[in-house]
C-alpha positions in Angstrom: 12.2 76.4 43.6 15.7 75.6 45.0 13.9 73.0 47.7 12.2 71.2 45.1 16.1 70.1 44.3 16.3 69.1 48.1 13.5 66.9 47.1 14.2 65.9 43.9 17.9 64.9 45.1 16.6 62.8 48.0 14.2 61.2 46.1 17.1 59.9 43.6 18.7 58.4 46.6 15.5 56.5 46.9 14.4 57.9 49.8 10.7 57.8 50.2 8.3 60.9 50.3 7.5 60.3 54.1 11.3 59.6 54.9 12.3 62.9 53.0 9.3 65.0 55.2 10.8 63.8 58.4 14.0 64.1 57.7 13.9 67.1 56.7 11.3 68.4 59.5 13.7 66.7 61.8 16.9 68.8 60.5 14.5 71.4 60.0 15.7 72.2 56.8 12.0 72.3 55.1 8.4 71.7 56.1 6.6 69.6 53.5 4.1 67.2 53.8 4.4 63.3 52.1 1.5 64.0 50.7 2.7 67.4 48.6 5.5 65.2 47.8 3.3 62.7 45.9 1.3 65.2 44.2 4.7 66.9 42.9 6.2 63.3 41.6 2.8 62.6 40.1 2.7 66.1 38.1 6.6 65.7 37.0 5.4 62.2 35.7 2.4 63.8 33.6 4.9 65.9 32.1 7.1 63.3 31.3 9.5 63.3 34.4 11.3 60.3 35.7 11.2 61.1 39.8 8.1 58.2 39.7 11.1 55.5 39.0 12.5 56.1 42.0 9.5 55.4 44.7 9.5 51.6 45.6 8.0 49.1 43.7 5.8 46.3 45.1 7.2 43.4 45.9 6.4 40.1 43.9 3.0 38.1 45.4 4.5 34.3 46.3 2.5 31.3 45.0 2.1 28.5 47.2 3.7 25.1 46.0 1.5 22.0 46.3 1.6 18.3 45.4 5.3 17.7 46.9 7.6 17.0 49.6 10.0 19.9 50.9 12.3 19.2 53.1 13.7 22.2 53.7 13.9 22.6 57.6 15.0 18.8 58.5 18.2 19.2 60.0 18.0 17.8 63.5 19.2 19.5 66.6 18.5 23.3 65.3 17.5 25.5 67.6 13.7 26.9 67.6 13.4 30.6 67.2 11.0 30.6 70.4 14.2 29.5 72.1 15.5 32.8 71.4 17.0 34.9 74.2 14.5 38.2 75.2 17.5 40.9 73.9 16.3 39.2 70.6 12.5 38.7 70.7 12.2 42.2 72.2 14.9 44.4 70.0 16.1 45.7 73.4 19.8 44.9 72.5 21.7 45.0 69.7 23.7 41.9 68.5 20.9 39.9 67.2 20.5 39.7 63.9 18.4 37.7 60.7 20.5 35.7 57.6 18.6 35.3 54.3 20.2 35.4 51.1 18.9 37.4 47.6 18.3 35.8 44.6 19.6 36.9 41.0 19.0 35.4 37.3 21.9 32.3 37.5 23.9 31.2 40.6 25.4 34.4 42.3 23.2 36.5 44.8 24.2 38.0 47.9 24.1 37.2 51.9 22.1 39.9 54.1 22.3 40.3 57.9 20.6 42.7 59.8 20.4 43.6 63.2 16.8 43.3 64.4 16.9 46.3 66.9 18.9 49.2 64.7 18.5 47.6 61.2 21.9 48.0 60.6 22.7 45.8 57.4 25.6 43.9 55.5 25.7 42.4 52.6 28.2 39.9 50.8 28.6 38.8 47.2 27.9 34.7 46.8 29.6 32.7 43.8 26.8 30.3 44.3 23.9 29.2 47.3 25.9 26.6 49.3 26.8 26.2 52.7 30.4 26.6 52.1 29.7 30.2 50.4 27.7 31.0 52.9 29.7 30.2 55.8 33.0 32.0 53.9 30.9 35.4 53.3 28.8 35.1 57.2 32.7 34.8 58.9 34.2 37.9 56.1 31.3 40.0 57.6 30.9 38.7 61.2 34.3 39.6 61.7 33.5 43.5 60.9 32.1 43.6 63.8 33.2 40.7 65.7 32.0 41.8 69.6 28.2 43.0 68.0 27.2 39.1 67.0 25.5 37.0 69.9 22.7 35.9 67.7 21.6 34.8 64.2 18.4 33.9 63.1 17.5 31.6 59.7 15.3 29.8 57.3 15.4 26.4 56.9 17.0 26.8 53.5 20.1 24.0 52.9 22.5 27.3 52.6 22.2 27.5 56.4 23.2 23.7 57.3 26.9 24.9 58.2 25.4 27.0 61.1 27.7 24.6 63.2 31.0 25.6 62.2 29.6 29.5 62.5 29.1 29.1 66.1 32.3 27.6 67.1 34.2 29.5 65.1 32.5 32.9 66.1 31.0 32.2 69.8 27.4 33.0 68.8 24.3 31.1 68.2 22.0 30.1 66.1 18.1 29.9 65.7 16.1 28.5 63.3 12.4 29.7 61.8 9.5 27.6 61.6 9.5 25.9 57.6 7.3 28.9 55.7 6.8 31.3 58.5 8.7 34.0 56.8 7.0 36.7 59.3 9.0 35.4 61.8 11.8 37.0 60.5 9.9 40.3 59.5 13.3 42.2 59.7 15.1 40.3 56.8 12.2 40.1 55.1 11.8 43.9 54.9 14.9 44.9 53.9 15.1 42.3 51.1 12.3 44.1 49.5 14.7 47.5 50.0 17.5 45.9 48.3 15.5 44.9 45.6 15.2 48.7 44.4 19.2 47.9 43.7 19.2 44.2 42.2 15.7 44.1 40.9 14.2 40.8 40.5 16.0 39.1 37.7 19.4 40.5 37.8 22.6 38.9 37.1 25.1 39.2 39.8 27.6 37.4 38.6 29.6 40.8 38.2 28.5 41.7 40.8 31.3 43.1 43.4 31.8 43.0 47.1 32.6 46.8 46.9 29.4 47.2 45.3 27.5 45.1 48.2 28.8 47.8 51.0 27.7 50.7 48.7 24.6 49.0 48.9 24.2 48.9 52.7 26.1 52.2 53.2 23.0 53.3 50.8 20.5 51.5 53.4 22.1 52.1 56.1 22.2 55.6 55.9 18.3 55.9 54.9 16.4 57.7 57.6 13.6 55.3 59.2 9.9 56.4 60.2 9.9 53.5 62.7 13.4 55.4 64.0 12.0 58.7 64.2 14.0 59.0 61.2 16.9 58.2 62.5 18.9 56.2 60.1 20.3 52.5 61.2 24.0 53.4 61.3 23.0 56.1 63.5 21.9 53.7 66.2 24.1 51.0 65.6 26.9 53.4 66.2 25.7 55.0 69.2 25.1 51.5 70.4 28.8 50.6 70.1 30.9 53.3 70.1 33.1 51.8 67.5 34.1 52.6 64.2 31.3 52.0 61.8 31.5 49.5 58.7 29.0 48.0 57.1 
């Protein structure tokens, strides 16, 4: 069946079931259920097929630490993310985006900013988890798209104590999360966990390239959304600003 190969090709793109349905309802190319989908994948995989590898894996469960101090978070004069303007809280505007970084086996991982309202992402190769990295990779993709930054939003890891420089240098600002309220930046959050179908937990990225971090986000960013209608986030952040697109 030639639209099983539709399918089959989207799912290798690591699309998911539901994202291929709407798309392809949406394009009206095909009308399949999610469901029909699943029960296809699951009888490949009885039969020895590999489309299973593709669907997204859960994400890791996080142990609480207890019995010491962290003192991640005690920089004075940061900005609380209540303190946010409403463009931000809302997702009415575009601009406003979430920092966290990606962790690999050794030193190198990567810097991720998304736009909270299109989910628009970039993503840059770090040597190592300092504030000096992070400040060289946040200015190489800030200036991308250099009108599209008024706000960034962090955790209160040490990486992020070099916000300062940032805003002077790039006429934006800064806001900080409470310590361990990683929900407050659900965005981030969300698409770490799609990256990770890319640099699973555990891999080394000191090879790792900066042409392989925009294949990456091209990847993402060109994934249709259910929240979207399944539009996809360069979609919107294009139409938003009527610019040439990189990610």
């Amino acid at each position: 069946m030639d639209d099983w190969l539709v399918v089959r090709e989207m799912l290798e793109r690591k699309l998911s079931p539901k994202q291929i349905s709407g798309t392809l309802c949406r394009q009206r190319v095909l009308s399949i259920s999610h469901e029909t989908i699943y029960q296809h994948i699951w009888e490949d995989r009885r039969h020895g097929g590999s489309l299973h590898t593709h669907l997204r894996q859960a994400q890791k469960k996080r142990r609480k630490r207890y019995g010491h101090y962290d003192s991640r978070g005690r920089l004075a004069g940061k900005r609380p993310i209540a303190d946010r303007p409403s463009g931000a809280e809302n997702r009415s505007r575009t601009g406003h985006w979430e920092i966290d970084t990606v962790l690999g086996r050794g030193k190198a991982c990567v810097l991720t900013l998304v736009d909270r309202k299109t989910g628009f992402l970039q993503i840059a190769k770090l040597s190592a988890r300092t504030k000096e990295e992070v400040n060289k990779a946040m200015s190489l993709l800030i200036a991308r798209h250099p009108s599209r930054y008024k706000t960034i939003t962090a955790d209160n890891g040490c990486e992020f104590h070099g916000y300062r420089d940032i805003e002077q240098a790039h006429d934006l600002r800064f806001y900080f999360a409470a310590p361990h309220h990683s929900w407050e930046r659900g965005t981030n959050e969300n698409t770490n966990g799609l990256i990770r179908q890319y640099l699973p937990k555990g891999t080394c990225m000191d090879r790792l390239t900066q042409k392989q971090c925009d294949w990456i986000a091209d990847e993402l960013n060109n994934r249709p959304r259910e929240r979207y209608a399944f539009r996809t986030p360069a979609e919107l952040f294009l139409r938003s600003s009527n610019v040439a697109l990189h990610s």
